[in-house]
N, C-alpha and C positions, 0 to 999 in steps of 0.2 A: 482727579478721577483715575488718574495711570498709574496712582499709588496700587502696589501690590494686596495689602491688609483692603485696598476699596473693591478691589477686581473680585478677590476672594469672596466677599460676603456678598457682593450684587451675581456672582458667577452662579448661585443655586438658587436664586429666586425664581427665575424661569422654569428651570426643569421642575421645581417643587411645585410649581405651581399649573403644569403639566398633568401634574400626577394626584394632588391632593383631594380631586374630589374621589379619586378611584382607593383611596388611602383608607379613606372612612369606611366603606363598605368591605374594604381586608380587614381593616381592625375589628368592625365590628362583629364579622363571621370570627374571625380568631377570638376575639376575647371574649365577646358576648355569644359563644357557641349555638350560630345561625350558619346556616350554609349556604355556603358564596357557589355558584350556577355558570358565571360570568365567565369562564377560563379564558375564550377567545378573544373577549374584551382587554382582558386585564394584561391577555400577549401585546395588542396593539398599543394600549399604553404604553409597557415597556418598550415597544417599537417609537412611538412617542415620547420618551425619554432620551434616548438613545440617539434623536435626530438631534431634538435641540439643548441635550447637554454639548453636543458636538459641535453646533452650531453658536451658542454661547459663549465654548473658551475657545473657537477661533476668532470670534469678535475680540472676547477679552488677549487675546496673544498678539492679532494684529493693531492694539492702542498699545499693547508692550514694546512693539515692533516698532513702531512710529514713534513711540517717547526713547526711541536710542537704547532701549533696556534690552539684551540680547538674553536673559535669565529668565526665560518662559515656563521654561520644560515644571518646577514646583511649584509655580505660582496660576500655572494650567492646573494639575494633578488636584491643588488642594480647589482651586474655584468650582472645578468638576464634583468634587467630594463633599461641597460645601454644602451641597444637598443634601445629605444624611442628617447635616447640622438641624436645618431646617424641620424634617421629618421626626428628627428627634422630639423639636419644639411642640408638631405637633401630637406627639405621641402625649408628650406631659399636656397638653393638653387635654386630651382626648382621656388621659388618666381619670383627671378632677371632675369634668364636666361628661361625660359618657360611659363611664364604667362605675359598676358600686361597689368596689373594690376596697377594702378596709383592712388594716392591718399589716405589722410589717411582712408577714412569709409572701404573703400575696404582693403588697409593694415589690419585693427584692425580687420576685418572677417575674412579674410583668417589664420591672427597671432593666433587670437582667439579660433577658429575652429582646427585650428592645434594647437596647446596647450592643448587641450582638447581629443584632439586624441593620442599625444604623451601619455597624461597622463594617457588615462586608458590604451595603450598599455604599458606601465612601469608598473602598478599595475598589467596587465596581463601577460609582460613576467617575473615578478618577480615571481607573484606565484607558476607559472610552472617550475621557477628554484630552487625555493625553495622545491617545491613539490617533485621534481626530485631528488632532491639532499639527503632529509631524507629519502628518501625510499632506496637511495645509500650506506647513514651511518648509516640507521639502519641493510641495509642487512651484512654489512661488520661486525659490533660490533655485532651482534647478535652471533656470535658463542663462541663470548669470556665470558668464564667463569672464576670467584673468588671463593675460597675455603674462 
């Protein structure tokens, strides 16, 4: 389990699962043009994102730590981002079974659009796992002193 490829994929399952039911009712005001009310809600998710993405890759960083692997910093960055994977998944999902969407021009928007969303959410939940995590290993190494 302190294999890096295992940390990765179990690193977004939490956050994605955080967030997924708040997922459905974005996508469905976006694609299915209803309008989404929630604004305040949907801040606090993201605040609920944000805790236990951070929370998630300092677990996965301190089984990095403990298995002698000192190479955290990408194998943080990607477990954090690994949640857009997720999101992705459910977007293709949410394609077949929740939108009546037919044809390529409408495919290649919706694909499009959601790739683009997955991607800066990946760039953003990496950040913040990585963000989270050096404030983790510096709080921890900070006390250790060399003569």
């Amino acid at each position: 389990y302190t294999h890096p490829l295992n940390l990765i994929a179990a690193g977004g399952i939490l956050p994605f699962g955080s967030i997924f039911i708040e997922m459905y009712y974005a996508f469905t005001s976006f694609w299915n043009y209803k309008f989404y009310y929630v604004y305040g809600f949907l801040f606090l998710v993201y605040c609920i994102l944000i805790v236990v993405t951070m929370c998630v890759t300092i677990v996965c960083t301190y089984f990095l730590l403990n298995a002698e692997d000192y190479r955290w910093q990408w194998t943080v960055f990607m477990a954090g981002g690994s949640t857009a994977g997720y999101v992705f998944l459910y977007a293709v999902y949410f394609f077949f079974n929740k939108t009546h969407m037919y044809g390529m021009m409408q495919t290649a928007f919706y694909f499009g659009y959601t790739a683009i969303f997955c991607t800066g959410l990946f760039i953003l939940t990496g950040t913040i796992a990585y963000i989270g995590t050096s404030i983790f290993v510096h709080k921890i190494y900070d006390n250790i002193h060399s003569d």
